[in-house]
C-alpha positions, 0 to 999 in steps of 0.5 A: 111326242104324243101324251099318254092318256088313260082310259075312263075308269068304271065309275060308283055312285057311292062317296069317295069317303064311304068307298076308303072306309069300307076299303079299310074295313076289308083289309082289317078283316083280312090282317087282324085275323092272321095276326091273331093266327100267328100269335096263337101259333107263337103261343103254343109252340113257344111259351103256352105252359108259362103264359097266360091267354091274355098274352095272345091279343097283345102279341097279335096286335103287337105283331100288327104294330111291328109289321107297320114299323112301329115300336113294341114291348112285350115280354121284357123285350123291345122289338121294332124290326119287322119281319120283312116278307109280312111287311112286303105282302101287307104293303102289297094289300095295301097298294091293291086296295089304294087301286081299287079306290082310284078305279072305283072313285072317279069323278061326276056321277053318270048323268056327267060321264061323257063330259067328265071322261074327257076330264079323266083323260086329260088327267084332272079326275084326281079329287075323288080318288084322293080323298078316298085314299086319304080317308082308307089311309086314315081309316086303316091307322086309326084302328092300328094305332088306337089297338097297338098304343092300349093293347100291343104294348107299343110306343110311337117313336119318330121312326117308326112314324115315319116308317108307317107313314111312309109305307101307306103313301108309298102303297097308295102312290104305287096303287094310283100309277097302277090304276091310272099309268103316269098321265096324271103326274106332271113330271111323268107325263112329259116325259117319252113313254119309251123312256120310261118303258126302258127305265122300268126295264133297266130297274127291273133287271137290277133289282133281279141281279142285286138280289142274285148277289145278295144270295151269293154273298150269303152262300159264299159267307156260309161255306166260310163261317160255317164251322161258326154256323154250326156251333151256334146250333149245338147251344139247343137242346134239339138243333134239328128243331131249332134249325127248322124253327130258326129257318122259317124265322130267317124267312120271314126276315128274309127281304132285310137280310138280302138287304143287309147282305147287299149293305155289308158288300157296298160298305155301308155296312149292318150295325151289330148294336153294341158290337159296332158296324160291319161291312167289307171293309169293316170288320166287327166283333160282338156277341149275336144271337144263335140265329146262322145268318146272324153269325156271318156278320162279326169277324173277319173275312179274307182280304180278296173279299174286299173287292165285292162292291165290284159285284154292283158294279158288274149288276148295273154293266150287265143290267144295260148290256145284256141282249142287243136289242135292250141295249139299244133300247137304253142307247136310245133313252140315253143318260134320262132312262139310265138316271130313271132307272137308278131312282126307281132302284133307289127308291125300292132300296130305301123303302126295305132299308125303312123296315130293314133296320130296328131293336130286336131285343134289349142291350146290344141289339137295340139298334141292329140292321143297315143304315136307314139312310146310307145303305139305299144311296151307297148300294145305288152309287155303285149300281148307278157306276156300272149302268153309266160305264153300261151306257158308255160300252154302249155308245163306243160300240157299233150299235148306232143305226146310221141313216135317215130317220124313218130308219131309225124310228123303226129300228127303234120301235123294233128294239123296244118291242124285242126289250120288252119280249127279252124281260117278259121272258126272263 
């Protein structure tokens, strides 16, 4: 089996730490002022007649501090759930910058570079790139922390540490393997390229499918509840205004609520605070909100819609099945793509559950969300049952290609090649 090598990166005569400050420097120049956008504009629509200019700053940076995880109070009440999209679009800034570092950071200077090329390709011009994402890492928190903690009103609890930790690692880990592929993790390397490549695949076809679910479970919970969606509305002096205003906010949450949608079905189900836990097999009751998703949540539901987590099931079976050629291609990467696959989706699922979860607002709703711990692996072990009953379709079925080996290598790279073409296309 041939190793994966990289190519040699366009190297920069500058230090590692200069290249992560200015790295850090830019993304504040594009965040901070969006922030300040954004409270400006919560200002005027909202509360401009009661509340003094002063109140815009600390909104912003509060808003930048909530993105991150962190905790804030403002106006009286605690707010630590993020809006979720924003969440997602700053961690992809993130992951931009971190590769942006790792492409520009290599290491040795060019009067080295043909000696240090061959140490880059084997996958030990690491030092560099590290210590610039180590200081872009630090350059950008300290400014976030420092402004958030005397300015934004926030508090740093343990979890919202650990979410804002967790979303920079997580965002330069993503920007290193983007830039450099897998050669420089040990583990990766080893392993056969057209394992990972199924893997990937696999994931990505689940995570498509586990987000067309959670919109159908939606669908399905407002054609139920919607004589209860529709009374939530009436309590606002202008319901077609506040549903306009209402929808951008759901919106903006709209990554977490899929992800409470795709918790309540697994049955680890969304915590209403005060009102307990509800899922399919669980029902809730307590007051939420006049927000429509919200009012899918408490109550009770048919007992048919018990056999929802069967819909995970059916994601991970279709996720493997799906076009011959693909299903080949997973024949062929056997039980290490399909475990690699269901860790890239337990990884994905974990990092939102981290921002799913969290206070939005004080007494009953101080802890609202899914769990941050549960929902990921419970929402995976239903998946990971239809990718292994997927994997043994496979094997019972007539895919096997017999003969000799020449034969099925290039029955194999065919497969590949027409796996790779199905998801490109879909």
């Amino acid at each position: 089996m041939e190793r994966m090598h990289t190519s040699p990166l366009p190297r920069t005569n500058r230090h590692p730490v200069l290249l992560g400050l200015l790295e850090a420097l830019r993304l504040d120049l594009i965040i901070v002022p969006i922030a300040f956008v954004l409270a400006v504009a919560f200002w005027l629509i909202g509360l401009s007649s009661q509340l003094p200019y002063s109140i815009i700053p600390e909104w912003a940076l509060a808003l930048w501090a909530v993105v991150h995880g962190l905790s804030v109070s403002t106006v009286g009440f605690d707010f630590s759930l993020a809006p979720s999209l924003i969440t997602v679009g700053v961690w992809l800034l993130l992951a931009s910058s971190a590769r942006r570092l790792v492409e520009t950071s290599g290491d040795g200077d060019d009067a080295e570079a043909d000696a240090e090329d061959e140490a880059v390709e084997a996958g030990d011009g690491w030092v560099h790139p590290i210590i610039a994402l180590a200081t872009f890492a630090l350059a950008y928190a300290g400014p976030l922390l420092t402004g958030a903690l005397l300015v934004g009103e926030a508090t740093v609890t343990p979890f919202g540490f650990l979410r804002l930790l967790l979303l920079l690692v997580s965002a330069s880990a993503v920007g290193w393997l983007w830039a450099r592929g897998v050669g420089d993790v040990p583990v990766l390397r080893d392993l056969d390229p057209d394992t990972l490549d199924c893997a990937r695949a696999v994931a990505k076809r689940t995570l498509w499918g586990l987000a067309a679910v959670s919109v159908l479970a939606l669908g399905i919970g407002a054609v139920l509840r919607w004589d209860e969606m529709a009374e939530s509305m009436e309590v606002y002096s202008s319901p077609l205004s506040a549903g306009i205003g209402l929808l951008i906010v759901q919106i903006l949450f709209a990554p977490g609520i899929l992800l409470a949608a795709l918790s309540w079905i697994a049955g680890s189900g969304v915590s209403l605070g005060a009102g307990g836990r509800s899922s399919v097999f669980h029902s809730a009751v307590g007051p939420v909100p006049d927000v429509p998703v919200l009012e899918l949540l408490p109550g009770d539901y048919p007992s048919w819609s018990m056999a929802a987590p069967a819909l995970l099931v059916l994601v991970g079976l279709l996720s493997v099945i799906l076009r011959r050629a693909h299903a080949q291609a997973v024949l062929l990467a056997s039980w290490a793509g399909i475990g690699l696959s269901a860790l890239l989706v337990f990884v994905v699922l974990q990092l939102l559950a981290l921002i799913s979860r969290g206070a939005m607002g004080p007494l009953g709703l101080a802890d609202f969300g899914p769990s941050a711990l549960i929902s990921a692996a419970a929402i995976t072990a239903w998946v990971g049952l239809g990718l292994s009953a997927g994997l043994l379709l496979v094997k019972l079925s007539q895919l096997q290609y017999p003969g000799d080996e020449d034969a099925a290598d290039e029955v194999h790279d065919e497969s590949i090649e027409s796996a790779d073409e199905s998801i490109e296309s879909d």
